[in-house]
Each structure stands twice: as structure tokens, then as C-alpha cells.
C-alpha positions as CSV (number, residue, x, y, z in Angstrom):
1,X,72.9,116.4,97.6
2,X,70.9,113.7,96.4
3,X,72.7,110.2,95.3
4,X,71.1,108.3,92.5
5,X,71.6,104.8,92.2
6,X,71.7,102.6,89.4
7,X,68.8,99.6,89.6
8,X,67.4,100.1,92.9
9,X,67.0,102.1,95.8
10,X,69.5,102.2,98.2
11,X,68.6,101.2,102.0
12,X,71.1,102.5,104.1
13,X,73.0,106.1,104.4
14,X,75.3,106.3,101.2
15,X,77.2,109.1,102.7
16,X,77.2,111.8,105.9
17,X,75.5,114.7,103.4
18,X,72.6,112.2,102.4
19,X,69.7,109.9,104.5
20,X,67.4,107.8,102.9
21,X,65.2,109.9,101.8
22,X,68.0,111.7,99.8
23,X,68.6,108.5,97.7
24,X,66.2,107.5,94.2
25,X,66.2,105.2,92.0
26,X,67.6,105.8,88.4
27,X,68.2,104.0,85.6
28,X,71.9,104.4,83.9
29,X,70.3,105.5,80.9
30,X,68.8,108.3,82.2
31,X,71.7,109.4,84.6
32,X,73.6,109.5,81.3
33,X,71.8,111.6,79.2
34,X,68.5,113.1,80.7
35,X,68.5,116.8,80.4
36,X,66.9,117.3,83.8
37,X,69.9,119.0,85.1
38,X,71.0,120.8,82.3
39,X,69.7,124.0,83.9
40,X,72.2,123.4,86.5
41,X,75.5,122.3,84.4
42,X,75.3,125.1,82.3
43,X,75.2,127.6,85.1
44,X,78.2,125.8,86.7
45,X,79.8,126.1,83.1
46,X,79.5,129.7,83.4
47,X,80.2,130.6,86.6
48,X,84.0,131.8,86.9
49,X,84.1,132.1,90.0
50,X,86.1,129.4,92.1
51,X,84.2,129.5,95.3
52,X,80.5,129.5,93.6
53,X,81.8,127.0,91.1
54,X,82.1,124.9,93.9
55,X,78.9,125.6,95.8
56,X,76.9,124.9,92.2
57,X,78.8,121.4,92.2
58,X,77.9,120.3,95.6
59,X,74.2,121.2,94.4
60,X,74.3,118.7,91.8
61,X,73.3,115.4,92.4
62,X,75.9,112.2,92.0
63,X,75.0,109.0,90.6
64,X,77.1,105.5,91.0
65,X,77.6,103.8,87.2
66,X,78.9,100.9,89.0
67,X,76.1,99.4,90.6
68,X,73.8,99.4,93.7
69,X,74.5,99.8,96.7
70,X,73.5,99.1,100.3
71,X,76.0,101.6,101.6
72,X,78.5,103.4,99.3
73,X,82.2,101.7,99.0
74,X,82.7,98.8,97.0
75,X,81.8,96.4,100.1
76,X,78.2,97.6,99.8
77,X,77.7,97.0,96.1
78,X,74.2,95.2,95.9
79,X,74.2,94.6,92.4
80,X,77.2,95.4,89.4
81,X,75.7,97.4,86.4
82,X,78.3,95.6,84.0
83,X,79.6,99.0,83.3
84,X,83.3,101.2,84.4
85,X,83.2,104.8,85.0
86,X,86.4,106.5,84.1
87,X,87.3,110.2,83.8
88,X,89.8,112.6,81.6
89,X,89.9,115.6,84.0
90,X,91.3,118.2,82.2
91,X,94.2,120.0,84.2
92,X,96.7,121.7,81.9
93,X,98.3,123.7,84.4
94,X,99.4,120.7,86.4
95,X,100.1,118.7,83.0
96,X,96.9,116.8,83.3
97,X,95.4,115.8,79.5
98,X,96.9,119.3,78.6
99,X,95.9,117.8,74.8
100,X,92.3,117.4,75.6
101,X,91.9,121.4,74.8
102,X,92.1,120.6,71.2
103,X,91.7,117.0,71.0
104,X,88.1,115.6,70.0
105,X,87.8,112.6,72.1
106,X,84.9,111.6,71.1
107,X,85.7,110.9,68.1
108,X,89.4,108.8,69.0
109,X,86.9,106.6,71.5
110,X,84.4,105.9,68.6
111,X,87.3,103.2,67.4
112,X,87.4,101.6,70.7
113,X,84.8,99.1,70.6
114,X,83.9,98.5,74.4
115,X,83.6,102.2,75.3
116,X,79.5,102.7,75.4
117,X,79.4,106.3,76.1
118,X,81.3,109.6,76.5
119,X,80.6,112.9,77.2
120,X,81.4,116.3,78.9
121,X,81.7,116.0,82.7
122,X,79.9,118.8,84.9
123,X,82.3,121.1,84.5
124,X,82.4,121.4,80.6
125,X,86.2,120.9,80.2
126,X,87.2,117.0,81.0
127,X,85.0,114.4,79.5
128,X,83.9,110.7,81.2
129,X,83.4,107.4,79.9
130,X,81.1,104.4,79.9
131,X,82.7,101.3,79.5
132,X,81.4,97.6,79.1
133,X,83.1,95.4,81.4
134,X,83.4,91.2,81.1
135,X,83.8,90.6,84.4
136,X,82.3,92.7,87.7
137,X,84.7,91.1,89.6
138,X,87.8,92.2,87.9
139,X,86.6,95.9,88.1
140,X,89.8,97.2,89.2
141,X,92.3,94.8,87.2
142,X,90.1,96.3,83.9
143,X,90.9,99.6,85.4
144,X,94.2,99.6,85.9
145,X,95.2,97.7,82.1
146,X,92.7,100.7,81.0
147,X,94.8,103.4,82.5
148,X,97.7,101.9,80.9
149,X,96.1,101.6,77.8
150,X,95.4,105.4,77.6
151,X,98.6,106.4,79.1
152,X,100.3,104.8,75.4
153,X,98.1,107.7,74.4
154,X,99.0,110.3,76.5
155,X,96.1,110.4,78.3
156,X,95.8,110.1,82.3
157,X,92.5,108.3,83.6
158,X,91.7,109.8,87.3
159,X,92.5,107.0,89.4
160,X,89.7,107.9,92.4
161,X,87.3,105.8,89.9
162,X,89.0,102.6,89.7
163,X,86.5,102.0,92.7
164,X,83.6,100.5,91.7
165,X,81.2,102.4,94.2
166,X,83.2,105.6,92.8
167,X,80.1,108.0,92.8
168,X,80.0,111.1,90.2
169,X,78.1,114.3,89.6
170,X,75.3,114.1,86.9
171,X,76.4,116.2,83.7
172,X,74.8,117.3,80.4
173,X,76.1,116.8,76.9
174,X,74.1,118.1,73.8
175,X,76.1,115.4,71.6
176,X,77.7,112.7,73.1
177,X,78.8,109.7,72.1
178,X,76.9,106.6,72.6
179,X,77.5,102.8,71.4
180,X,74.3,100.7,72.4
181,X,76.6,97.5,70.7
182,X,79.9,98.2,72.7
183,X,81.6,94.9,73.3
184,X,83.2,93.9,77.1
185,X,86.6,94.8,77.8
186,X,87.8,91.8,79.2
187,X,92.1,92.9,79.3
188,X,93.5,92.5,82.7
189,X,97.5,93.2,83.3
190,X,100.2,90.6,84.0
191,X,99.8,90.2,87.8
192,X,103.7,90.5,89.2
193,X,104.9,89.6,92.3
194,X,106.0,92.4,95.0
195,X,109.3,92.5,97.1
196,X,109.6,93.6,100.7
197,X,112.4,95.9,99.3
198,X,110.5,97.2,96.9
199,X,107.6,97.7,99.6
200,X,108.8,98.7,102.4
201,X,112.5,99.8,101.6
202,X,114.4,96.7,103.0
203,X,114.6,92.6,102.9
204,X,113.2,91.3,106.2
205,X,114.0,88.3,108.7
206,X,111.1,85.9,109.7
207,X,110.8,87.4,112.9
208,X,110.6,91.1,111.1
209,X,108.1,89.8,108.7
210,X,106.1,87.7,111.1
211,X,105.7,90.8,113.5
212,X,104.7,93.4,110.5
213,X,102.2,90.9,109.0
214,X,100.8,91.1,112.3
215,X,100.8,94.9,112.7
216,X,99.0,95.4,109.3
217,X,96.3,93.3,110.2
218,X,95.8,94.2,113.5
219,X,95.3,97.3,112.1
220,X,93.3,96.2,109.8
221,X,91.0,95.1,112.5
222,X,91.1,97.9,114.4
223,X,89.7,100.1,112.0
224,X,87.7,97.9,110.1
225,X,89.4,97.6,106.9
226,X,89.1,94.9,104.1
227,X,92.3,94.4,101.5
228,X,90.5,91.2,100.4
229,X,87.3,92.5,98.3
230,X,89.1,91.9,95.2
231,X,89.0,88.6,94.7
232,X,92.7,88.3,92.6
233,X,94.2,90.5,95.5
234,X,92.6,87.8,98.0
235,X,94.0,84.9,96.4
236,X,97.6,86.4,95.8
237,X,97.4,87.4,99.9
238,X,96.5,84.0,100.9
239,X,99.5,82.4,98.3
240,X,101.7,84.9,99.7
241,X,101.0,83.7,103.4
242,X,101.3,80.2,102.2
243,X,104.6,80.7,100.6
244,X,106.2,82.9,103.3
245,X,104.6,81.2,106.5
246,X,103.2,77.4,105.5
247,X,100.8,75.5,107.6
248,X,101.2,78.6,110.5
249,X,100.0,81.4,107.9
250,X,96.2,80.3,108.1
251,X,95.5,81.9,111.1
252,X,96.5,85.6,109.8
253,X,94.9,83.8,106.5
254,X,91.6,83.3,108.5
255,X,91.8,86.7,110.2
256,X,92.3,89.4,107.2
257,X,89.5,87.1,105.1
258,X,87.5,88.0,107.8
259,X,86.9,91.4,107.0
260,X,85.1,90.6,104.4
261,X,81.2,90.7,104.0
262,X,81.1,87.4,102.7
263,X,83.6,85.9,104.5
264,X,83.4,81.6,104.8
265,X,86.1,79.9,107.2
266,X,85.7,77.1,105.0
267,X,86.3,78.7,101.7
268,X,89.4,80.4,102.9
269,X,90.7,77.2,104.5
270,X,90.0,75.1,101.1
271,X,91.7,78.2,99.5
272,X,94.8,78.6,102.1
273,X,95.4,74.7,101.7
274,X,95.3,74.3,97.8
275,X,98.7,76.4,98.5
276,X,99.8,75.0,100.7
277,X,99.7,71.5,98.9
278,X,101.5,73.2,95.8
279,X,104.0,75.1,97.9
280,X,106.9,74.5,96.6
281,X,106.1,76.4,92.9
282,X,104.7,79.0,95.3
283,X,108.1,80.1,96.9
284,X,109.2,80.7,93.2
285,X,105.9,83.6,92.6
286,X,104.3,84.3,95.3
287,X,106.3,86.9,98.1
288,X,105.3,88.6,101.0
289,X,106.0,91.8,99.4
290,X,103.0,91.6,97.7
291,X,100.8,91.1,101.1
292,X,102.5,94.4,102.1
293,X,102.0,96.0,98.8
294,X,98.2,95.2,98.3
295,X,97.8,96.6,102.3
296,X,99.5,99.7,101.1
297,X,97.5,100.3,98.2
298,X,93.8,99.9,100.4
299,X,95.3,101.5,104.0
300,X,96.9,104.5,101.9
301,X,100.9,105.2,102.0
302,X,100.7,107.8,104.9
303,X,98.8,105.1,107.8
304,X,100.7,102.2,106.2
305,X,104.2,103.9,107.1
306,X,103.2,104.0,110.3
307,X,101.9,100.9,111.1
308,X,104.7,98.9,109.6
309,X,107.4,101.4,110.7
């Protein structure tokens, strides 16, 4: 399997199937809508066969739309392309876009104006988009108001791409649709705040929440994982500290920000302490709830039951 990425060659192993000398460069453009696999897709298309469906995926190569990378998850990203990749899989035995059979999507997208391309995926039957974003670092946030905005619609977006190193096969599309002028999509949701209840099932003592804020990041530690990349879940985990614990929070403040590539003591002090010095309108919006909820959502439901339990 060989992984294109977008700008620039990437220098270290983007995945266990693929060394360096699996990796190109590519430009988005041509990832998009070069017919060099179109050979390849169009056998796929054909083939009805489950198993050798599957084998003539894993054949093709994938490409990241969301930027370079020096090692594929959205800690490596080297450069943002200024672009989302999101995807209408089309599923209608398990409900999934069952409308897409009949639906022309390409021409419902053509009155959005930040969507700058769309087309068939690999398999012929769901379809992907291209989407100018305002903001690389709200990548997720844009995601997330995007799924909701196609869900009004009817349609589900696959939620694995809401990561920005989300990598995806290389297709072929003898018309698709393509906006050079698309403008950015800048709409994020209304961030709200999280209960413990709501998060774990049950209101907790200090004592309780002390000792499970120490679990999750302990675990975090352990196995190397960052909640903090995203820069609005870092600052509503460090308000949420400051509201729940004061002054004593900065340690566990110090200790998640840690795990991130471009962690800085000082920044996350400065940050900590500008909540701590407006405490008192924290305590009205900012709950340790949504510390546990934002672990949940990067640990995954399963290993977050069980290190909080």
C-alpha cells in the first residue's frame, strides 16, 4: 500500500503496512482527480465478490487531504492543507444514506459554497467531499457543526474523518464536482459544558473526583495518549481543572499538557492562571464533566470505563 501525502514527503513510518520508501509526494489536485488509478477502481467497482473486493482495496493507494505528516495521527501533521475530508458511505441495509441511491449529490452540494469537490469514493456507491476550512486548528469543531449540518438533511457524515490525519483510498470519478472559488467554512457549534452524571453515570465527592482525574491521566501517561491536541478541548480541560481544583489543579494541568508535541510549562501555567484569576465566573461554565468527557471521547468508551471504574 503506498501513502501519498499532500505537500511533501513524509519522513517517518506513516503506518505498520508502509516504510519510507512506500510514501510520495502528491499534490491534492492530483490525488483528487488523476486517472492513474482508474484501472484499479473500476475493477474494484466490478468485482462482487466480498473477499476480492477487499483484497483490490488494500491494493490501492491512500492519500491524507488533511495535510502532511511526519507520522500519521493528527500529532504528526507537518503542514494543514486548508482542506476537510468527509465521507457519505452508502449503507442502506444498516440505514446509512439509504437516499443516496437515488439522490444526486453532486448537484445538492453545488449550492453549498465552501464544498470544493465531490466525487465517487473507491467503491462507486458513497461519494466524498472537499471542503475549505477557515481555521486548521478548529478541524474537528468544523467537523462536528458539519455533521450536524447534513444530519438536518438526512445525511450521516462517517465520523472516522473528523481526524485530520484521517487517510483515504484514492478513487476515480469521470464527472465530479469541483469549485476552484469555494469559500472557508468557518461554523463551529456552541461549546456546552459536560456533567459527571452525564459522563460517568453519577455526581462525585472531591475525593472521588480527585482520584479519577488522577486515573485518567495516569493512563494517559502510560500509554502515551494526548486529549489536548485540540486546542478548544485544551483550554476547556485546563478551565475545568481550575474550576473544580483552584491553585492545586496545575499540577494534573502541567501533566496532561504534557503529552503534547509542543508542549510549553510556561504557556500552560500563563493559561492555567488566567483561570484561575477569573474563577469565580468559571464555577458557573466550566465542570469537570467535561475533563472526563473530552478523555472519553480520545481514550474510546471501552478503556475509559475501565480506567475510571
Amino acid at each position: 500500500m503506498r501513502i501519498f501525502a499532500y505537500l511533501r514527503i513524509l519522513s517517518n513510518k506513516p503506518s505498520v503496512n508502509a516504510d519510507d520508501s512506500d510514501v510520495d509526494t502528491i499534490s491534492l489536485g492530483r490525488a483528487l482527480i488523476s486517472d492513474a488509478w482508474r484501472k484499479q477502481v473500476e475493477a474494484l467497482r466490478a468485482e462482487t465478490d466480498p473477499a476480492k473486493r477487499k483484497a483490490l482495496k488494500d491494493k490501492l493507494p491512500c492519500f491524507t487531504p488533511g495535510g502532511t505528516f511526519t507520522h500519521i495521527s493528527k500529532n504528526g501533521l507537518d503542514k494543514a492543507s486548508g482542506y476537510l475530508c468527509a465521507d457519505l458511505d452508502y449503507k442502506p441495509e444498516k440505514g446509512i444514506n439509504a437516499d443516496l441511491g437515488g439522490f444526486d449529490l453532486k448537484a445538492a452540494v453545488a449550492r453549498l459554497p465552501y464544498v470544493a469537490y465531490c466525487g465517487k469514493s473507491c467503491g462507486g456507491k458513497g461519494y466524498f467531499l472537499i471542503i475549505r476550512i477557515a481555521d486548521d486548528s478548529k478541524y474537528k469543531a468544523y467537523y462536528r457543526a458539519l455533521q450536524a449540518d447534513f444530519e438536518r438533511g438526512g445525511l450521516v457524515l462517517d465520523k472516522a474523518c473528523s481526524n485530520i490525519a484521517f487517510k483515504r483510498f484514492v478513487s476515480w470519478d469521470e464527472s465530479p464536482y469541483i469549485n476552484t472559488a469555494a469559500l472557508p467554512y468557518s461554523y463551529t457549534l456552541p461549546e456546552r459544558e459536560h456533567t459527571t452524571r452525564e459522563t460517568l453515570g453519577k455526581e462525585l465527592n472531591q475525593d472521588e473526583t480527585r482520584a479519577k482525574v488522577e486515573a485518567v491521566i495516569k493512563h494517559c501517561e502510560v500509554n502515551k495518549i494526548d486529549i489536548t491536541a485540540d486546542y478548544g478541548d485544551w483550554v476547556r480541560i485546563l478551565a475545568a481543572l481550575a474550576g473544580t481544583f483552584g491553585a492545586d489543579g496545575e499540577e494534573y494541568a502541567q501533566r496532561i499538557s504534557s503529552l503534547y508535541p509542543g508542549y510549553s510549562r510556561e504557556q500552560t501555567e500563563q493559561k492555567y492562571k488566567s483561570f484561575l484569576n477569573r474563577r469565580g465566573n468559571l464555577e458557573q461554565r466550566a465542570n469537570i464533566g467535561t475533563f472526563f468527557y473530552i478523555a472519553r471521547q480520545e481514550i474510546g468508551k471501552h478503556d475509559f470505563d475501565n480506567v475510571v471504574v
